[in-house]
N, C-alpha and C positions, 0 to 999 in steps of 0.2 A: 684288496679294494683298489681300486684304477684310482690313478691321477687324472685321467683324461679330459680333458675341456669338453665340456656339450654346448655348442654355438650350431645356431642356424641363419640364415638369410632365406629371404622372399623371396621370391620373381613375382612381381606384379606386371602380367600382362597385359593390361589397360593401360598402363604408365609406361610400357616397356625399361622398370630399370627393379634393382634388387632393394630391398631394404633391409634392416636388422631389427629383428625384435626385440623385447625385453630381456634381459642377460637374465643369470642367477634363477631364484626361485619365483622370479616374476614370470619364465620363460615359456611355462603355459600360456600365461596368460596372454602375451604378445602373440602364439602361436595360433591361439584363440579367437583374438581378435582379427588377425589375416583371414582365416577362416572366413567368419563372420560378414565384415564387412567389406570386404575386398574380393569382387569373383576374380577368378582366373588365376589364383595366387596361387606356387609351387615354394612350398618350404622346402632347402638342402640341406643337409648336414653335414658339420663339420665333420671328416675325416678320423680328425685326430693329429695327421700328418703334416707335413711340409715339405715343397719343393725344394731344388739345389739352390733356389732362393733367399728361403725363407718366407715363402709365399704359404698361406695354409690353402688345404687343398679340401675342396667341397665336389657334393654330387652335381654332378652336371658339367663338372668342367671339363676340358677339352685340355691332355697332356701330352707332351712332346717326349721320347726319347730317343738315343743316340740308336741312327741304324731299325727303326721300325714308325708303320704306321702309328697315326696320331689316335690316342684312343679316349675314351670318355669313363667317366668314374662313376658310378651307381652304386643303388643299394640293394643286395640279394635278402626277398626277405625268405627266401627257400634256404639259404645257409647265415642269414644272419650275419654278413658281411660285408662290405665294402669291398667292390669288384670293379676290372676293367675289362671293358668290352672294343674288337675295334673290326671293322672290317675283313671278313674270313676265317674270324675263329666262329667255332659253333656255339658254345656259352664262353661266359665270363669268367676270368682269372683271377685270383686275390694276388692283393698287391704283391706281395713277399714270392710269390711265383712268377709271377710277368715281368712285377720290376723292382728294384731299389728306390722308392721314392723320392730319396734323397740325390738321385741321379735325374731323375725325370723334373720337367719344366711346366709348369701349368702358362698355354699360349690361351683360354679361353674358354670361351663355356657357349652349353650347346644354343644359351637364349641370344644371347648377343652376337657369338661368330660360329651360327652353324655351316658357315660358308669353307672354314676350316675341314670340316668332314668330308667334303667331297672329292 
């Protein structure tokens, strides 16, 4: 059985900012309610991981590593994965192939700094 944290955050586009829903076994229910009464709303999910930080690292964010394009983190649901995608590869890589996590820098995410990507 995994230890793993299961955390999400919002993007509410109407508001342009993130928010966090209910933690624990409430976490339906928060994800629910974004649903619900908030259009435009993109749940992330927490990774699992952490940058060279200690930053946790979510779908959508925009990462930095040494010596390569800046790439973004998604979720494959063709492999059931958490993958990085970035500029010239054909699909997406899992972490453990592309990069060391714990070496890469989370500079941003695609809502706030898709200015980063370009």
């Amino acid at each position: 059985m995994s230890n793993r944290e299961i955390k999400f955050r919002v993007w509410n586009e109407s508001e342009k900012k993130y928010f966090i829903p209910f933690a624990g076994a409430r976490l339906d229910l928060g994800l629910r309610y974004f649903e619900t009464h908030i259009k435009c709303a993109y749940p992330e999910q927490f990774t699992g991981l952490k940058d060279k930080n200690g930053k946790e690292i979510f779908e959508g964010d925009i990462i930095s590593y040494p010596d390569e394009t800046n790439m973004t983190v998604s979720f494959s649901d063709t492999f059931a994965s958490f993958i990085l995608n970035k500029k010239g590869w054909m699909f997406g890589h899992y972490f453990g192939e592309a990069v060391n996590p714990e070496k890469c820098e989370v500079i941003g995410n695609i809502y706030e700094n898709p200015e980063i990507l370009k």
